[in-house]
C-alpha positions as CSV (number, residue, x, y, z in Angstrom):
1,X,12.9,32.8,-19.1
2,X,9.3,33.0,-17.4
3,X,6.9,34.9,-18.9
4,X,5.0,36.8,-15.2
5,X,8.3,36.8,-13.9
6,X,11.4,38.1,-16.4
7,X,14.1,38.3,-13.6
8,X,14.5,35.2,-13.1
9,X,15.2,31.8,-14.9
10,X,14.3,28.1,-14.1
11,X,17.2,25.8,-13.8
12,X,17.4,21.5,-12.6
13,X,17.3,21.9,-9.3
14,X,20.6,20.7,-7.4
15,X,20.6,16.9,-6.1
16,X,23.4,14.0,-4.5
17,X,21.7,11.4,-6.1
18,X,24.8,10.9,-9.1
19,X,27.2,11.1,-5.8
20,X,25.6,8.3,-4.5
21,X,25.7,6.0,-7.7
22,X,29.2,6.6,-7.9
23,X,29.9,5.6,-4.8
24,X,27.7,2.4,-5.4
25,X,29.6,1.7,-8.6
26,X,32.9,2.3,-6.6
27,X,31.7,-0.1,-3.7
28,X,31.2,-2.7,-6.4
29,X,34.1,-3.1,-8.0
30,X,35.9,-2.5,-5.1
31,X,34.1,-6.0,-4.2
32,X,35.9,-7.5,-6.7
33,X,39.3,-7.2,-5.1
34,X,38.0,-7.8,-1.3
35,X,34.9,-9.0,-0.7
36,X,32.0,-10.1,-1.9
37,X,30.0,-8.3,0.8
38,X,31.4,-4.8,-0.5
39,X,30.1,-5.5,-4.2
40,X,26.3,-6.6,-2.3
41,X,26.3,-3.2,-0.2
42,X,28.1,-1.4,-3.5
43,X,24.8,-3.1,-5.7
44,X,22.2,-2.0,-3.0
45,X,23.8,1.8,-3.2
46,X,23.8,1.4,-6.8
47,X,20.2,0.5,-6.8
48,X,18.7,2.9,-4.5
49,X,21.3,6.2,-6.0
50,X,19.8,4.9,-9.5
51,X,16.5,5.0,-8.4
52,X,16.6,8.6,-6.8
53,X,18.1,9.6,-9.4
54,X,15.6,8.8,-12.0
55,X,12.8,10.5,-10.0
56,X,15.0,13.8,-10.5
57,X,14.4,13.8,-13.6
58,X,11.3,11.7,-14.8
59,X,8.5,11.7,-14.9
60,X,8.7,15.6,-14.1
61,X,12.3,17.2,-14.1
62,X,12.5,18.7,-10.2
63,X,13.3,22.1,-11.3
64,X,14.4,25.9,-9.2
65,X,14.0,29.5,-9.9
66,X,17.1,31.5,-9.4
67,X,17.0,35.3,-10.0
68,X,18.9,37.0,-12.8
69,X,20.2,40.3,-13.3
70,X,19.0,42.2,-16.5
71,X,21.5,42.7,-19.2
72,X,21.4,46.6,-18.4
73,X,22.3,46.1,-14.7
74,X,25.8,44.0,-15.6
75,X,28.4,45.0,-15.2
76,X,31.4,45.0,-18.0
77,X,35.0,44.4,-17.4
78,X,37.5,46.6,-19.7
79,X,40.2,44.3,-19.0
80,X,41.5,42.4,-21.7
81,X,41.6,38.7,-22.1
82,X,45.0,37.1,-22.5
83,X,45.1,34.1,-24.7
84,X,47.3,31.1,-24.7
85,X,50.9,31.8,-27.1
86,X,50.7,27.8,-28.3
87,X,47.7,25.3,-28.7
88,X,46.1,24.8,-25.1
89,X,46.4,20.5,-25.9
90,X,50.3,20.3,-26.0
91,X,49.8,19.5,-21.9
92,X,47.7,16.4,-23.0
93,X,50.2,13.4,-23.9
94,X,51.0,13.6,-27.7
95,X,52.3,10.1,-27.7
96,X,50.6,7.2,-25.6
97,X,51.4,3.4,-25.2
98,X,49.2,0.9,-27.0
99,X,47.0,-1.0,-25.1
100,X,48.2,-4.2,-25.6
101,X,51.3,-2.8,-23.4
102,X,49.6,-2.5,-20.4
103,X,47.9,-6.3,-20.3
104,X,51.7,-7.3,-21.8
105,X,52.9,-5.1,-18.3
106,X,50.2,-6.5,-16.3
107,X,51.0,-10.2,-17.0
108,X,54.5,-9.5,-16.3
109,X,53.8,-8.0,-13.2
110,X,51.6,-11.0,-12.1
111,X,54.6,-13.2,-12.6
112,X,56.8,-11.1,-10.5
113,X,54.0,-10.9,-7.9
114,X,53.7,-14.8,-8.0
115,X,57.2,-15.5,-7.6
116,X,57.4,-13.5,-4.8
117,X,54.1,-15.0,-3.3
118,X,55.7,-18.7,-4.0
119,X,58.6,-17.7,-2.1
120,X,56.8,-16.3,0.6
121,X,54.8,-19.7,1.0
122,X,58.4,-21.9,0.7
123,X,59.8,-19.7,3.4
124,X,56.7,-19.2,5.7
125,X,54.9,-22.5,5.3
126,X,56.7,-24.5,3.5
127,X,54.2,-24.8,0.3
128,X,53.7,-22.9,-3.0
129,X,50.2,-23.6,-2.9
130,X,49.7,-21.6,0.6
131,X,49.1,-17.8,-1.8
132,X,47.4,-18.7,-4.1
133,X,44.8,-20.6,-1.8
134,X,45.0,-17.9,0.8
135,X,43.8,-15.7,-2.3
136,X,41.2,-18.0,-3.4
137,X,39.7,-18.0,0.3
138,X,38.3,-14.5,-0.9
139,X,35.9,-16.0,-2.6
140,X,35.7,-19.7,-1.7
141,X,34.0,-20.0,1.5
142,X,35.4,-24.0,1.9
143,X,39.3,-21.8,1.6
144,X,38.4,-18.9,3.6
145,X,36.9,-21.6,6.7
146,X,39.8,-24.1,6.3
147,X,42.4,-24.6,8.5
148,X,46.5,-23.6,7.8
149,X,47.2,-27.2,7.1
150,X,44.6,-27.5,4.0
151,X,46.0,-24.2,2.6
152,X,49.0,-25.7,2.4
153,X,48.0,-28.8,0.2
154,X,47.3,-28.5,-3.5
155,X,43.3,-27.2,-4.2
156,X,42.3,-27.3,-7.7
157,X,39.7,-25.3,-7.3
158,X,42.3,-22.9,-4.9
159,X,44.6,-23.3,-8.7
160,X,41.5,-22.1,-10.9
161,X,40.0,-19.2,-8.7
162,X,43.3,-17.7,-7.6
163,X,45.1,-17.6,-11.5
164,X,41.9,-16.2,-13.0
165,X,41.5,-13.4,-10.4
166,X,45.5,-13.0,-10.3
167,X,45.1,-12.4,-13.9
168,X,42.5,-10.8,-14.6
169,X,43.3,-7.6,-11.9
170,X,46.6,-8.0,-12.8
171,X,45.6,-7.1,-16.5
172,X,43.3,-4.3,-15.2
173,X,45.8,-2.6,-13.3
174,X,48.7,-2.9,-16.0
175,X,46.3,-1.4,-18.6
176,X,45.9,1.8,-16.3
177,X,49.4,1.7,-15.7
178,X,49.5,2.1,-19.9
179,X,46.9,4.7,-19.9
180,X,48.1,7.0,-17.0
181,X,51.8,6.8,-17.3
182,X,52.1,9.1,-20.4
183,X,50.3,11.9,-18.1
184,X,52.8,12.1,-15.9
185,X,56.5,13.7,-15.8
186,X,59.7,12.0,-16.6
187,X,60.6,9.8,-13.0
188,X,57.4,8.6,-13.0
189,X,58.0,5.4,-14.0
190,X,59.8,3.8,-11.0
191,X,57.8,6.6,-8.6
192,X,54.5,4.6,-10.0
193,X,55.8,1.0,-9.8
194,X,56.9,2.1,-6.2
195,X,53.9,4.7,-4.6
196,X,51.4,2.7,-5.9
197,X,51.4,-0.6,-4.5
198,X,52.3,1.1,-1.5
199,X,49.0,3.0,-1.6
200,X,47.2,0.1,-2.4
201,X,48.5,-2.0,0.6
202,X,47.5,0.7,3.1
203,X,44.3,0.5,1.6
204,X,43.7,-3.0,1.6
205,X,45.5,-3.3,5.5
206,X,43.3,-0.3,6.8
207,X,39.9,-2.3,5.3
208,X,40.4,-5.8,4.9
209,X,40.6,-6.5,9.2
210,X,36.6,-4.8,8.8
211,X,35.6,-7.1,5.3
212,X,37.1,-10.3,5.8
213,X,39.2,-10.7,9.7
214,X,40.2,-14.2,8.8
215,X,41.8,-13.3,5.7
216,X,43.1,-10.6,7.2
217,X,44.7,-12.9,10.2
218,X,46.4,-14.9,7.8
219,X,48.2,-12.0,5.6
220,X,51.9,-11.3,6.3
221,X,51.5,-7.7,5.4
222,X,55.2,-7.4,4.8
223,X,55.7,-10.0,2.3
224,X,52.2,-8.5,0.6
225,X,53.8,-5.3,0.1
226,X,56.9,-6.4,-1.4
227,X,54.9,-8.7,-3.9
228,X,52.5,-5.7,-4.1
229,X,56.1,-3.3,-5.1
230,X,57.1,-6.4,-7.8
231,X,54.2,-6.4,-9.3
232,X,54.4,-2.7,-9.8
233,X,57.9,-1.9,-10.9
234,X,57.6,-4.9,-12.9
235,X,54.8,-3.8,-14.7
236,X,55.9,0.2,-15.3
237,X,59.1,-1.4,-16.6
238,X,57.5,-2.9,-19.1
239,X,55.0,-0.8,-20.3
240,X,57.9,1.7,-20.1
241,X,59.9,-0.1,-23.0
242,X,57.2,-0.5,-25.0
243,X,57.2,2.5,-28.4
244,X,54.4,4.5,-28.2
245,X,52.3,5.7,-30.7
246,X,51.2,9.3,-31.5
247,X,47.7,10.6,-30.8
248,X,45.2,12.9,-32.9
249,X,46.1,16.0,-30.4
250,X,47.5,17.7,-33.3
251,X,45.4,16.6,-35.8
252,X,42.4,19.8,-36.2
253,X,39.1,18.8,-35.2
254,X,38.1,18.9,-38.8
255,X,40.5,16.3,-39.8
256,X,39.9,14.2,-36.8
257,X,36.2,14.0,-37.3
258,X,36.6,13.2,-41.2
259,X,35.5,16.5,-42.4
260,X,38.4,17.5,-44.0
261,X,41.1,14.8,-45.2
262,X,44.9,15.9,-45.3
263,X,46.8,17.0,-48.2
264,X,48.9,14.5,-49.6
265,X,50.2,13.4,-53.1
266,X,48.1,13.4,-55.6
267,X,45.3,15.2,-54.0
């Protein structure tokens, strides 16, 4: 409250700037899984939202006066508040699936996803090694510039790029399979493994012709999806079987923050 003027208070005044990091941050790891180009223009967001953003706020907080109504001039409702019959956290998931589940999924899904890329590459070119170098050439300009006939032949550095990057994502994805899964209703299992990559493949179709038009040249989108759906029910499958374990949404906050310890024997 101002002391010349009492009807009105100072407050931070509104800004985009966190919009725009988000974005940036979004853009680059979005790179990650297209292009490099994406995670340079996501970077040079990141930068320049960061940048804004600290001038918000340092070395003077950017501050606006909005006007407030005195306590006498409010108005007061006589309706009555209705409160909640059970605890308002039985709609977050009591029971979740370890972590470990959704790498575990996430590895199993990658195999899927391979076997149905190796196939692809037997029946389409006549070589294993044409996926995973054709996923490689995301990143390896020497892959990404070389003709059919070289993706076809056995590239060790194709072997390292592609399994890491296979990998790694797949891991990624399975552990937000493992985290999001218990949020959702029964069904969702098979609805997830299936929606999904089905999501994620228009995504990648409607953007990748713009990031990389070679790549996107050499894709056939049809056999992408369906390694895109194996990798997803794979994964939900798994992570699916897996026991979960219960969380602290029934524990009081006393108790969860070591304040208070629970009865037990002896005590």
């Amino acid at each position: 409250m101002n002391g010349k003027d009492t009807n009105s208070i100072l407050v931070p005044a509104p800004t985009a700037w966190p919009f725009i990091v988000a974005l940036g941050i979004s853009l680059t790891f979005t790179g990650l899984v297209t292009h490099v180009a994406v995670s340079v223009v996501g970077a040079l967001i990141l930068l320049r939202g960061s940048i804004g953003w600290w001038f918000e706020v340092l070395p003077v907080q950017k501050e606006e006066r909005v006007a407030v109504s005195p306590a006498s001039e409010v108005s007061r409702s006589s309706a009555s508040v209705d409160h909640l019959a059970s605890r308002h956290r039985v709609q977050l998931p009591l029971e979740v699936h370890p972590y470990w589940t959704g790498l575990l999924g996430g590895l199993a899904g990658a195999v899927a996803m391979a076997g149905v890329a190796a196939l692809f590459g037997l029946i389409s070119e006549g070589s294993i090694w044409y996926p995973i170098n054709l996923l490689s050439a995301g990143i390896l300009r020497s892959l990404a510039e070389a003709p059919v006939e070289e993706l076809r032949k056995f590239s060790e550095a194709g072997l390292i790029v592609g399994t890491l990057l296979h990998g790694l994502i797949s891991m990624l994805v399975g552990l937000l399979y493992a985290v999001s899964l218990p949020m959702f209703p029964r069904g969702a299992t098979w609805r997830s493994g299936l929606v999904t990559p089905l999501l994620w493949s228009g995504l990648v179709a409607s953007t990748l012709g713009l990031i990389n038009p070679t790549l996107n040249a050499r894709i056939d989108w049809t056999w992408f999806v369906a390694s895109q759906i194996a990798f997803g029910l794979t994964a939900s499958w798994v992570i699916s079987r897996t026991a979960k374990i219960a969380t602290l949404q029934t524990v009081p906050l006393a108790q969860r923050a070591g304040i208070e310890a629970q009865d037990g024997p002896g005590v």
